[in-house]
BANU-605443 format. One record per residue: x, y, z of N, C-alpha, C, CB in turn. Coordinates in steps of 0.05 Angstrom, whole numbers, padded with zeros to 5 digits, always signed. Atoms other than C-alpha are relative to their C-alpha. Glycine has a CB too. Layout:
<atoms>
XYZXYZXYZXYZ;...
</atoms>
This chain:
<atoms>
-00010+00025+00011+00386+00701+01653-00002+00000-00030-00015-00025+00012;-00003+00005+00034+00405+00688+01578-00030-00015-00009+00030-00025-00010;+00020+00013+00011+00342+00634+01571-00019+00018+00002-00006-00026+00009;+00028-00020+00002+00293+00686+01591+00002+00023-00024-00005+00018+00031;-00010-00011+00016+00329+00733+01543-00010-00020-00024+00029+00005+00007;+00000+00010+00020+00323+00677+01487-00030+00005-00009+00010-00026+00002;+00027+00007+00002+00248+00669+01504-00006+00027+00001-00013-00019+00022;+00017-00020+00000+00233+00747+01501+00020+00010-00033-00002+00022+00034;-00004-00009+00032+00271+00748+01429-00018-00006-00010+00020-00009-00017;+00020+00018+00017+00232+00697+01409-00031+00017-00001-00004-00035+00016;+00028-00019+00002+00165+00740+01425+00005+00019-00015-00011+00012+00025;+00007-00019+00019+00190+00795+01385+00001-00007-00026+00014+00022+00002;-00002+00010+00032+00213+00755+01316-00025-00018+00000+00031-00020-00009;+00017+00020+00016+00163+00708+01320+00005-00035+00003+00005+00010-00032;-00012+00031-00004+00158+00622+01315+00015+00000-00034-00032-00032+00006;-00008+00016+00028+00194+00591+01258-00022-00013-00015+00021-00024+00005;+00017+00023+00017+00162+00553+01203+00018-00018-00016-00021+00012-00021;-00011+00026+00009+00184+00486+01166+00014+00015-00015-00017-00024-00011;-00020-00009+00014+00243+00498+01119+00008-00015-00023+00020+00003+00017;-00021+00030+00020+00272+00463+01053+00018+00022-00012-00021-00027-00034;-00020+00000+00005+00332+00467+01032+00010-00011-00033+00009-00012+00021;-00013+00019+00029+00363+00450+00953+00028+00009+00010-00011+00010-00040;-00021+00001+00013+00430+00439+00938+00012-00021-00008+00012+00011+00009;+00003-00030+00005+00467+00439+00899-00009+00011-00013+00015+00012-00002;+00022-00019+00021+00443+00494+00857+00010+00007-00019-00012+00027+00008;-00027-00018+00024+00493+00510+00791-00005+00016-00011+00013-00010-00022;+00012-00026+00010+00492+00581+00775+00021+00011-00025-00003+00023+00026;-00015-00012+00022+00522+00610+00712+00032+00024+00007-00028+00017-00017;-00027-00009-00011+00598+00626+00723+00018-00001-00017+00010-00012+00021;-00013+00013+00027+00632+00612+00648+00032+00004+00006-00011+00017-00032;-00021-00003-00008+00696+00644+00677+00017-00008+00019-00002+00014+00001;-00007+00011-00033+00706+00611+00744+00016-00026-00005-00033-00008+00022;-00012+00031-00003+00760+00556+00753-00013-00021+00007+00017-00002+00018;+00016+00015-00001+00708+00510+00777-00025+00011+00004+00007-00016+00015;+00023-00013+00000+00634+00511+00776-00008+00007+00026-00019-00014-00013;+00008-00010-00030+00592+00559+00831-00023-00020+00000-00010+00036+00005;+00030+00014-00007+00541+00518+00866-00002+00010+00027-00003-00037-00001;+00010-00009-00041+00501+00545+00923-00026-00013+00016-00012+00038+00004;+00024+00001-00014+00450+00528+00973-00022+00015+00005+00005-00003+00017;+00023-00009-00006+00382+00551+00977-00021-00010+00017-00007+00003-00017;+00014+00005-00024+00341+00553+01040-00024+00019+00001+00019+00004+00024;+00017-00009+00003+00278+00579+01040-00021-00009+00023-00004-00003-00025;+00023+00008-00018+00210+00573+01095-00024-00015-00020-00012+00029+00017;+00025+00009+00020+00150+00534+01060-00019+00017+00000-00014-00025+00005;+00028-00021+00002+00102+00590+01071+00013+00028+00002-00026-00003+00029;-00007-00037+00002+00102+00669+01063+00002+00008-00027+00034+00012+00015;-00013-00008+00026+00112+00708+01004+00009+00029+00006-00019-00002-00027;-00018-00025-00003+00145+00777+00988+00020-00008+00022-00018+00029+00009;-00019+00002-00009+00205+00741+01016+00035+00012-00004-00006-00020-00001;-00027-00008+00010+00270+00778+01026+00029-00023-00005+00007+00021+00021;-00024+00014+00010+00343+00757+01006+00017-00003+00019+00013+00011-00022;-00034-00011-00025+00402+00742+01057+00015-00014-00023+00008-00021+00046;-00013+00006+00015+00467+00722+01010+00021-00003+00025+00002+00017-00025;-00025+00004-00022+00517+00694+01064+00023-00018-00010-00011-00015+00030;-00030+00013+00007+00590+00678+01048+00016-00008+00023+00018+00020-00016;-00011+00023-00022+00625+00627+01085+00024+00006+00016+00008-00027-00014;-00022-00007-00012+00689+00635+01125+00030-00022-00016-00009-00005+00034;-00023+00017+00021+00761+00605+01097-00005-00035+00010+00042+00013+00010;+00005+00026+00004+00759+00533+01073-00030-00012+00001+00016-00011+00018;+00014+00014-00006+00688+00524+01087-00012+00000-00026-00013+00005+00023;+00019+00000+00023+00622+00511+01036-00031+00005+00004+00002-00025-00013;+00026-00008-00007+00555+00509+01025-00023-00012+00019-00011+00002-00021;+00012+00017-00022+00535+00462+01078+00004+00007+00025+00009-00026+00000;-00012-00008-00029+00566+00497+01140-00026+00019-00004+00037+00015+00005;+00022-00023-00018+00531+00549+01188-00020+00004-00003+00002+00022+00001;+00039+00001-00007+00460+00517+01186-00011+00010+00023-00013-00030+00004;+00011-00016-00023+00455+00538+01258-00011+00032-00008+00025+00001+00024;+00006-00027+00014+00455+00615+01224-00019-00007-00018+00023+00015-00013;+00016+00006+00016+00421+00596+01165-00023-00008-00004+00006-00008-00006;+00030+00007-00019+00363+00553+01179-00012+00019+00019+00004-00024+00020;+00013-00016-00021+00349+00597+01232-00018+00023-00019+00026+00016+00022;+00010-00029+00015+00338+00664+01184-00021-00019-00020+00031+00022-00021;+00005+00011+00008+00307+00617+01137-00031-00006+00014+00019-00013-00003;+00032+00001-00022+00249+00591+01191-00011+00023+00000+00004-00007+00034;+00019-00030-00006+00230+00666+01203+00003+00016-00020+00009+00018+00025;+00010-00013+00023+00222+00680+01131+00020+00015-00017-00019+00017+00008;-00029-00009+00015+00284+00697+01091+00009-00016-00022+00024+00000+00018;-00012+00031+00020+00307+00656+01028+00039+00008-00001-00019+00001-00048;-00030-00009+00005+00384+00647+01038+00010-00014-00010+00016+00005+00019;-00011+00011+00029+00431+00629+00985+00020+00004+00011-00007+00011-00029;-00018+00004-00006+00497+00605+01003+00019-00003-00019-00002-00014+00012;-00019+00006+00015+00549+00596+00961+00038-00010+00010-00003+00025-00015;-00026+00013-00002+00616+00554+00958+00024+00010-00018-00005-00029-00006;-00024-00016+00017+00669+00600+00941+00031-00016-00004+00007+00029+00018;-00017+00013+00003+00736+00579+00918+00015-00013+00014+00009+00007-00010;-00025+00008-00025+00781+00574+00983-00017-00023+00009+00008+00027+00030;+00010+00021-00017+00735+00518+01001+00007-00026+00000-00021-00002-00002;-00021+00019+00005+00772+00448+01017-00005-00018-00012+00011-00009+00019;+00007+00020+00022+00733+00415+00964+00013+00001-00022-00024+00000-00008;-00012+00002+00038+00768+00450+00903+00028+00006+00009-00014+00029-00030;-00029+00005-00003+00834+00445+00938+00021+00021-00004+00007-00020-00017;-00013-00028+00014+00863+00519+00916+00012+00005+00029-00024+00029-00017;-00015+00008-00020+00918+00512+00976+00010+00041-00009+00024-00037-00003;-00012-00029+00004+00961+00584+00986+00020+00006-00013+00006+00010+00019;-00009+00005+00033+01004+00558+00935-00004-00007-00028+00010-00013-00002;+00006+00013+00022+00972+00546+00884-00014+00031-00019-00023-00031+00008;-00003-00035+00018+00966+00599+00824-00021+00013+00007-00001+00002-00037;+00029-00007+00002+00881+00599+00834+00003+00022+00027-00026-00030+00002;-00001-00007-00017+00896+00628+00904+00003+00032+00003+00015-00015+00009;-00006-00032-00008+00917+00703+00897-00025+00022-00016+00037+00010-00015;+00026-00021+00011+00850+00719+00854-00029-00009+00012-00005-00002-00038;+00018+00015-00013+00804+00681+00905-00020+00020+00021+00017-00021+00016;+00025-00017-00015+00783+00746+00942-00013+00009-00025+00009+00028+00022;+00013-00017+00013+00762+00781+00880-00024-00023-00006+00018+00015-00026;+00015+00023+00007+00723+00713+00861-00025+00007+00012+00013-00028+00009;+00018+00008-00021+00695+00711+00928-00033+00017-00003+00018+00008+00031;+00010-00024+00001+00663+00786+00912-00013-00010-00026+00021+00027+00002;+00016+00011+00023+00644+00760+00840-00023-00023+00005+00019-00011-00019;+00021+00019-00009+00604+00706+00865-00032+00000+00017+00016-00013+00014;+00010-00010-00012+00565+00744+00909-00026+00012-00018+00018+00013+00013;+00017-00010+00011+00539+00782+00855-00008-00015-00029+00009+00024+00000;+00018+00020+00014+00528+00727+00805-00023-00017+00013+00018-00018-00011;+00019+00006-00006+00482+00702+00849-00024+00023-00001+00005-00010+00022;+00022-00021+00004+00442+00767+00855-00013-00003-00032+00015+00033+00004;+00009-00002+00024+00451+00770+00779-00020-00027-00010+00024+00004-00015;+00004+00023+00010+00413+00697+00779-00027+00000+00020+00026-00023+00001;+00010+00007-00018+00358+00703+00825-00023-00013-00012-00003+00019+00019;+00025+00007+00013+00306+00676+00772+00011-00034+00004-00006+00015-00035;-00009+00030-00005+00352+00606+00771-00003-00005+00036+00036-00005-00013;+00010+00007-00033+00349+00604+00851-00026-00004+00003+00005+00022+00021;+00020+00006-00010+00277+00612+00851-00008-00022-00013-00015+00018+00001;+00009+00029+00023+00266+00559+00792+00005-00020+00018+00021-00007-00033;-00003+00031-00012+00306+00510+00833-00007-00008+00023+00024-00009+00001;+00012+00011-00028+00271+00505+00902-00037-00002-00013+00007+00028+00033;+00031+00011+00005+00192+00477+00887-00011+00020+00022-00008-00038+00008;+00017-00007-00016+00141+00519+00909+00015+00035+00006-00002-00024+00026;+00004-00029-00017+00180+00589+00921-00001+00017-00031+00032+00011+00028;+00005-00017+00024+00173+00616+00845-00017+00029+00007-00019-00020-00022;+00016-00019-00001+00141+00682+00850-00002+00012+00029-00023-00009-00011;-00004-00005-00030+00160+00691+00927+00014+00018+00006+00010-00017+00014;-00029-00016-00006+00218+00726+00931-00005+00031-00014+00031-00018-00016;-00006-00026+00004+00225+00799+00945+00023+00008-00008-00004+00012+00018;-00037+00003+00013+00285+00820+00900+00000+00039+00008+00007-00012-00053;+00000-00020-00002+00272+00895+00922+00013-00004+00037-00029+00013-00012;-00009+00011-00027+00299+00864+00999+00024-00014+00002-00019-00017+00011;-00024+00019+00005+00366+00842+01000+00024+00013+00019+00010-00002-00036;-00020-00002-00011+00419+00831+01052+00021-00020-00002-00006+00003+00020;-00019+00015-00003+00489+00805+01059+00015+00000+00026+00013+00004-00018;-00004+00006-00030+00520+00769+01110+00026-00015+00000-00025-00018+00013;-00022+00017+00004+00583+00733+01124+00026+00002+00027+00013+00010-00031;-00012+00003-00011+00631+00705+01166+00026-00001-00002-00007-00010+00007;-00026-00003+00003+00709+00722+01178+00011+00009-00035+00011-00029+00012;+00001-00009+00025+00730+00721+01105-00017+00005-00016+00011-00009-00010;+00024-00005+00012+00664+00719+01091-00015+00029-00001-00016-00016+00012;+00001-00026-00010+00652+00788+01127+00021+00015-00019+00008+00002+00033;-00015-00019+00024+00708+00820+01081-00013-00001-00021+00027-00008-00008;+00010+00010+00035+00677+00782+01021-00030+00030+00000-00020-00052-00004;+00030-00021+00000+00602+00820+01044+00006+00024+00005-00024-00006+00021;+00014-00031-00003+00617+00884+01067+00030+00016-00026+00001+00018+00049;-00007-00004+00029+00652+00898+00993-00020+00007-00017+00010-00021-00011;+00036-00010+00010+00580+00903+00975-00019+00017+00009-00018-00019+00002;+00009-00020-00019+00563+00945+01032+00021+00020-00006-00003-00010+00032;-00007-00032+00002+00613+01001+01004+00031-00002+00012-00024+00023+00021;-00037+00002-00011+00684+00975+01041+00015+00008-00028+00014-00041+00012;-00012+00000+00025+00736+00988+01000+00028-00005+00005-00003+00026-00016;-00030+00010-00002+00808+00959+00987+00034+00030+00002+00002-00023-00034;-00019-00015+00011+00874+01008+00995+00018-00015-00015+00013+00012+00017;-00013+00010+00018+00917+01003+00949+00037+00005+00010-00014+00014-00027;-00026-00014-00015+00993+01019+00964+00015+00023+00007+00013-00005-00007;-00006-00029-00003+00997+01082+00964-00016+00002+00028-00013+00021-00028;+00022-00001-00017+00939+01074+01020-00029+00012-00015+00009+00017+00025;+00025-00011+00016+00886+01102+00967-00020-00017-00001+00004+00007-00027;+00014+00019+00007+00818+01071+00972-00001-00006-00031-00023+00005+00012;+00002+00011+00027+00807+01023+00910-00030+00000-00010+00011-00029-00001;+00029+00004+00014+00748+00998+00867-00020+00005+00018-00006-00028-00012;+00018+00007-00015+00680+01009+00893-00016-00016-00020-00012+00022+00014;+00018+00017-00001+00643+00952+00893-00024-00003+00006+00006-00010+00008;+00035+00007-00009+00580+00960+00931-00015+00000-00019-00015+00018+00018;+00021+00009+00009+00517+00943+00903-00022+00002+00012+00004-00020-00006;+00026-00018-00001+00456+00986+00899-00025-00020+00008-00005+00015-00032;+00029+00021+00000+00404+00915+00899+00013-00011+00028-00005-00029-00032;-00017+00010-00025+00447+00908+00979-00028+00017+00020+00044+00016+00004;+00005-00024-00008+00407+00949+01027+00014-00001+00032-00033+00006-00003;-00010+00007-00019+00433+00915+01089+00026-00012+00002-00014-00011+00009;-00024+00035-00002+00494+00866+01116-00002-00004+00032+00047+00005-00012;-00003+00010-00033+00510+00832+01179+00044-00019-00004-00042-00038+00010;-00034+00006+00012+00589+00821+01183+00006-00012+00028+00025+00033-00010;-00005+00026-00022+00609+00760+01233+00023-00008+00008-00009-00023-00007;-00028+00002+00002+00677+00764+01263+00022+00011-00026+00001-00028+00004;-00011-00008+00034+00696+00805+01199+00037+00017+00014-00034+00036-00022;-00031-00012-00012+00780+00825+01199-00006+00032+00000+00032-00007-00024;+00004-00032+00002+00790+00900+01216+00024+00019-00022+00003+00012+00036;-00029-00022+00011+00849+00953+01188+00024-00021-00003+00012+00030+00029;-00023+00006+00000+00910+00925+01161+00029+00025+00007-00002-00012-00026;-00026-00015-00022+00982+00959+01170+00019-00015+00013-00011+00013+00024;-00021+00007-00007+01035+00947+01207-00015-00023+00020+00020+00023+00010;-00001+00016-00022+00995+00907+01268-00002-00035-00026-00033+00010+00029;+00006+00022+00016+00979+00856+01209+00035-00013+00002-00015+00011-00037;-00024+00022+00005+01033+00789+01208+00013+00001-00019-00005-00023-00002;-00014-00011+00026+01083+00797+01159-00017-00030-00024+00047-00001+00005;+00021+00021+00014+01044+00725+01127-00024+00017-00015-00015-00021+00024;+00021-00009+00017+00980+00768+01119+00013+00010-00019-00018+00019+00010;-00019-00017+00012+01020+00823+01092+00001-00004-00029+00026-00003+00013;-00018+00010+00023+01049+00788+01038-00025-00008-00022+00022-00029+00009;+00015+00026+00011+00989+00740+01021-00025+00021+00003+00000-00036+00020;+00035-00006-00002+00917+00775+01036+00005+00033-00011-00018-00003+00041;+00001-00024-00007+00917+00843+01008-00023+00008-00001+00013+00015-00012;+00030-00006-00011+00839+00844+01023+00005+00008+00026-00021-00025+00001;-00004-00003-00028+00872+00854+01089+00006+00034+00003+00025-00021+00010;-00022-00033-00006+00882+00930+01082-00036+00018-00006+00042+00011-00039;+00026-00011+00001+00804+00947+01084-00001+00034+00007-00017-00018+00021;+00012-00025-00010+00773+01024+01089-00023+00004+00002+00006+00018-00010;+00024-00001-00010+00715+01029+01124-00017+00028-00002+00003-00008+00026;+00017-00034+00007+00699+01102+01104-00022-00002-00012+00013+00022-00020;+00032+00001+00016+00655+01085+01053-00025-00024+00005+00007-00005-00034;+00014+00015-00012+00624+01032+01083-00031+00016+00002+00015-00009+00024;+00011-00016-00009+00559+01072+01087-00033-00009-00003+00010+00025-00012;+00027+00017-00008+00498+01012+01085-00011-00005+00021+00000-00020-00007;+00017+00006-00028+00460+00996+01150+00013-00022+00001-00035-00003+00002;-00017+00027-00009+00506+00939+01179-00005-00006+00030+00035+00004-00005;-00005+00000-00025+00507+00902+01246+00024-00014+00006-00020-00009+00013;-00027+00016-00005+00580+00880+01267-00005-00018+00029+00030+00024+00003;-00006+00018-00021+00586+00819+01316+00025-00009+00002-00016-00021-00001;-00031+00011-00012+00650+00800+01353-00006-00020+00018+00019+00024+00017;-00010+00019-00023+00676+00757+01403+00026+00014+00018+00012-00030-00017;-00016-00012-00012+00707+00789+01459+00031-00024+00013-00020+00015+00021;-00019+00015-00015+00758+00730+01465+00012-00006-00028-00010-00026+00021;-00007+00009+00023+00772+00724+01394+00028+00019-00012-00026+00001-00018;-00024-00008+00005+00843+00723+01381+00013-00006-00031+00014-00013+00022;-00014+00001+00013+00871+00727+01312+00024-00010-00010-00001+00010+00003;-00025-00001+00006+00930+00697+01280+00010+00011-00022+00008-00019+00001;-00004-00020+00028+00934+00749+01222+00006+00033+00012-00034+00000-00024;+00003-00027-00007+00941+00811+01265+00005-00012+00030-00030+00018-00009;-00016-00004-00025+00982+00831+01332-00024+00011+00020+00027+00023-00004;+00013+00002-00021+00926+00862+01352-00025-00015+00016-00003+00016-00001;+00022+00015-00020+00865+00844+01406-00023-00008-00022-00013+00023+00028;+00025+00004+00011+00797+00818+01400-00015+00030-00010-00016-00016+00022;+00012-00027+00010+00781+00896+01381+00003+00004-00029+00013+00024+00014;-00007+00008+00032+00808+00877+01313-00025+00000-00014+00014-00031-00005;+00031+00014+00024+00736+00846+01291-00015+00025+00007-00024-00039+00012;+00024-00018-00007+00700+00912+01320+00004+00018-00023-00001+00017+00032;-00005-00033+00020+00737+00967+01264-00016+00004-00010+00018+00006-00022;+00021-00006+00013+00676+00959+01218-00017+00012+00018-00011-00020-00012;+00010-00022-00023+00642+00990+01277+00012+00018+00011-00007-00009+00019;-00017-00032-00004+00692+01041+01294-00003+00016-00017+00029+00000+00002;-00014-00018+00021+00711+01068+01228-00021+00007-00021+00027-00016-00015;+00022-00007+00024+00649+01067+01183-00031+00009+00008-00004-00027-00018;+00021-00012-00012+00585+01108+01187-00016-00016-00011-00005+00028-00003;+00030+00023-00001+00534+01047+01166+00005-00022+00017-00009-00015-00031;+00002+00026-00023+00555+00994+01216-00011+00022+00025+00039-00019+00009;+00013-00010-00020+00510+01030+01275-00002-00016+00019-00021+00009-00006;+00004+00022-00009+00509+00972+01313+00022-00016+00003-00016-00010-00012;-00017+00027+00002+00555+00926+01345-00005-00012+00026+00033+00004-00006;+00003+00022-00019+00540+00861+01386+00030-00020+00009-00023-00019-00013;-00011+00009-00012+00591+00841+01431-00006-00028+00019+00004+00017+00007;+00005+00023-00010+00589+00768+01456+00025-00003+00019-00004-00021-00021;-00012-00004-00026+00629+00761+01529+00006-00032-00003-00021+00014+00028;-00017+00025+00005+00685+00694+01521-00010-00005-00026-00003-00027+00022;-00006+00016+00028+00668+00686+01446+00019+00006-00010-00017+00001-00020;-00026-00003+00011+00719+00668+01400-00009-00006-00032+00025-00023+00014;+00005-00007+00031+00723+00661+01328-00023-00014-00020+00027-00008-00012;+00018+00010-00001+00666+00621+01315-00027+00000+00020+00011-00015-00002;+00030-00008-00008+00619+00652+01361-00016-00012+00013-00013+00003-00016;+00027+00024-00005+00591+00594+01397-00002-00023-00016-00030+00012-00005;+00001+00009+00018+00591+00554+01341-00028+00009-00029+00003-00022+00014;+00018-00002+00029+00553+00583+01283+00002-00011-00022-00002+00021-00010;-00004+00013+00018+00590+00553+01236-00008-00033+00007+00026+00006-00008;+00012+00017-00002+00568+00491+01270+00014-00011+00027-00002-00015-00024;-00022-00005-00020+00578+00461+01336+00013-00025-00001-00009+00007+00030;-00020+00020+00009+00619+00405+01321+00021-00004-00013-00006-00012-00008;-00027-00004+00019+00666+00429+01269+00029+00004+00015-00005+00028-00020;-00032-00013-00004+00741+00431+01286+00007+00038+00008+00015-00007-00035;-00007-00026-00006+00731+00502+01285-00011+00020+00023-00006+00011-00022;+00021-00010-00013+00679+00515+01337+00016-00012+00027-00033-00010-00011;-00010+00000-00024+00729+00521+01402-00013+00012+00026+00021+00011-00005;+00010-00008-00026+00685+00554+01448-00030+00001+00005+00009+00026+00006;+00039+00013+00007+00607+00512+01435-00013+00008+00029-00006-00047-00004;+00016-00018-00016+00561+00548+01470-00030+00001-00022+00020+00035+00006;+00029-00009+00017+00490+00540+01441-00017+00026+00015-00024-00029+00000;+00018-00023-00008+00457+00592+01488+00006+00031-00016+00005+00002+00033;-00015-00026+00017+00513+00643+01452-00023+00000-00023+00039-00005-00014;+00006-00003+00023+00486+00618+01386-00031+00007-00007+00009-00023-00010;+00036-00006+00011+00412+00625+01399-00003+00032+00005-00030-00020+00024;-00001-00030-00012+00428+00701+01421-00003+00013-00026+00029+00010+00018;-00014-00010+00027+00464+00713+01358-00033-00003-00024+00035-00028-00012;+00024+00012+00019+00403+00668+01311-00019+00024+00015-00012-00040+00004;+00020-00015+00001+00349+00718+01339+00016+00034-00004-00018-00008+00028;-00010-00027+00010+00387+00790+01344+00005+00002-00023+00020+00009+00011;-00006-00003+00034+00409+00779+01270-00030+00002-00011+00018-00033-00016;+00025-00004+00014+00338+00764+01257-00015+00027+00005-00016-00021+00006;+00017-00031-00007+00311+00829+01290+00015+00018-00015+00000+00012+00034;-00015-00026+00014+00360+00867+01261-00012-00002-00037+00043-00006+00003;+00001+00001+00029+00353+00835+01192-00036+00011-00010+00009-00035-00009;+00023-00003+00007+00278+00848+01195-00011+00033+00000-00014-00018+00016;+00000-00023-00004+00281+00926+01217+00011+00007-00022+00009+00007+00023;-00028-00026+00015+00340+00949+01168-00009-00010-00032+00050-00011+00011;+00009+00001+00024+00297+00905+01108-00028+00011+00003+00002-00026-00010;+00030-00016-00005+00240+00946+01131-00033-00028+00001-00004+00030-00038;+00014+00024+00012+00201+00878+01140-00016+00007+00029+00019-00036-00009;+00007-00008-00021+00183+00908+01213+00016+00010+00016-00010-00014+00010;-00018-00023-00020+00211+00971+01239+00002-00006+00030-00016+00032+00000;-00007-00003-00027+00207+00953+01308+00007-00027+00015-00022+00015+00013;-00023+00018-00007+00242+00893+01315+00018+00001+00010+00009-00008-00013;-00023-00001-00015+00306+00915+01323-00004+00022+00031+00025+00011-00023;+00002-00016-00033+00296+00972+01372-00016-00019+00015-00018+00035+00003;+00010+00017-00020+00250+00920+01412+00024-00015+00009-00023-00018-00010;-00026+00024-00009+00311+00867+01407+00027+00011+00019+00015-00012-00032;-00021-00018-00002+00360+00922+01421-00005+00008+00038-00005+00030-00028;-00001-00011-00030+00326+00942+01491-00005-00020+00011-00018+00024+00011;+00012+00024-00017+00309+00871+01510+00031-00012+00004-00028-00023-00018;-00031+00009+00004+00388+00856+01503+00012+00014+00023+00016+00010-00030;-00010-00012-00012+00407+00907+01539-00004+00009+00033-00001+00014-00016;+00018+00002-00022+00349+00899+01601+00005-00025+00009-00028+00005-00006;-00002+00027-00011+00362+00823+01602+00032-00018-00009-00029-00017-00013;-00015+00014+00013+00435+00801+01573+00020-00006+00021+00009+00013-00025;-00018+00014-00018+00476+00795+01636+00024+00001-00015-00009-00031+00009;-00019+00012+00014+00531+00758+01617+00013+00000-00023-00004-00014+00000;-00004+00005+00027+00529+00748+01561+00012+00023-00023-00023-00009-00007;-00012-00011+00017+00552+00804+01528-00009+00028+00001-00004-00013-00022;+00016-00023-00002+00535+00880+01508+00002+00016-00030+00011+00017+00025;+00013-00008+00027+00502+00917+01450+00012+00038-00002-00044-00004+00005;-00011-00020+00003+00540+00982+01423-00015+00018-00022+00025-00006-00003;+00012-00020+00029+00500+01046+01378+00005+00022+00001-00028+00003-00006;+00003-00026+00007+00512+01099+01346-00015+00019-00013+00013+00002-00006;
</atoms>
């Protein structure tokens, strides 16, 4: 059964502890069409705390996917959210000029927070001097997953098909990529096509410790093909080692982004508490915070998950 499953994660991560939260937080961005502000979530106790940096999915901000958040947060993680441009507060529609430099933004933002981690710790009371800046993962959902694993070493083709810039970032050591798009090409909509050319990813260099999560029901309207779409970062690149398959999820996962939002078609909290602890085992093994987290989480998934889904390594 999934609840006995929940209750033998929970024995390997551990209980939660109380949590606060600031936002927002305004971080130095002199170039940015409007200002960055992010959320910071932090546990009230621990120190030598690592980093998660999770980028949101299209239109959302820094208030979504507390179910994820909070969670990593309780079991000792300070995560810093940020409200990137596509979000439906600053209105940058797919007409509008701000719109065609909104992925590169997304990728800049990411790492102006890294570059700022002395203002993050200033602005939450009490975690000054906490934070492990030698521990740092990124995380992100749908466009958020493109946005993070850009930092994990993805790289853009260009038209010729030549990979482009590399981006990653050496202060990364992990990611966790959440319904992230796969290969562009021909199965891509002639819409993407035109409009996303973040949509034409190469996973070769991808070559950080990643765990990819899908939804085996998660259907796309940017691409012809299946729910195997969200797995490529686990096909095609040698640091995604790992991929968690969730059995009827769809593009929201249960609701991680929250379960009430408009976007969260297939609410399932038992999904989401699967997801909230395997991320945490993983995230705690691959930031070396306790090697045997994930392999514990990994065979307790695979001895007790039923239903619910199934765990893929290479």
């Amino acid at each position: 059964m999934t609840s006995s499953l929940v209750e033998t994660l929970d024995g390997i991560i551990g209980v939660g502890v109380p949590v606060v939260s600031v936002a927002p937080v305004a971080l130095a961005a002199p170039d940015r069409p409007v200002p960055l502000e992010v959320r910071v979530s932090a546990p009230t106790s621990g120190v030598d705390l690592p980093v998660v940096v999770f980028s949101h999915g299209n239109g959302w901000n820094l208030d979504g996917y507390a179910p994820l958040t909070a969670f990593w947060a309780s079991r000792g993680f300070v995560v810093i959210q940020p409200t990137h441009l596509d979000s439906r507060r600053n209105g940058f529609g797919f007409d509008h000029p701000v719109f065609p430099i909104i992925w590169t933004e997304r990728i800049a933002d990411l790492n102006r927070i890294l570059d700022q981690l002395d203002t993050v710790e200033a602005a939450v009371p009490g975690l000054a001097g906490r934070i492990d800046r030698t521990r740092v993962a990124v995380a992100g959902h749908s466009w958020g997953g493109q946005t993070a694993q850009s930092l994990l070493g993805a790289r853009i083709l260009d038209e010729a098909g030549h990979p482009g810039e590399d981006v990653s970032d050496a202060r990364v050591s992990a990611g966790i990529l959440l319904a992230a798009t796969g290969l562009g090409g021909d199965d891509l909509h002639p819409f993407a096509q035109a409009n996303f050319p973040f949509m034409r990813p190469s996973f070769d260099e991808l070559s950080t410790p990643t765990l990819v999560v899908a939804g085996d029901h998660d259907q796309s309207k940017m691409s012809s093909r299946g729910p195997d779409w969200f797995t490529d970062a686990y096909t095609y690149s040698p640091g995604a080692t790992d991929l968690l398959t969730l059995a009827g999820a769809e593009h929201s996962l249960g609701g991680i982004v929250g379960y009430e939002v408009a976007e969260t078609t297939d609410e399932d909290p038992e999904r989401v508490a699967v997801i909230q602890r395997m991320t945490t085992a993983y995230l705690r093994s691959a930031l070396h915070i306790d090697d045997t987290s994930w392999p514990a989480a990994r065979a307790a998934f695979r001895d007790g998950a039923g239903p619910i889904g199934q765990l893929d390594s290479k």
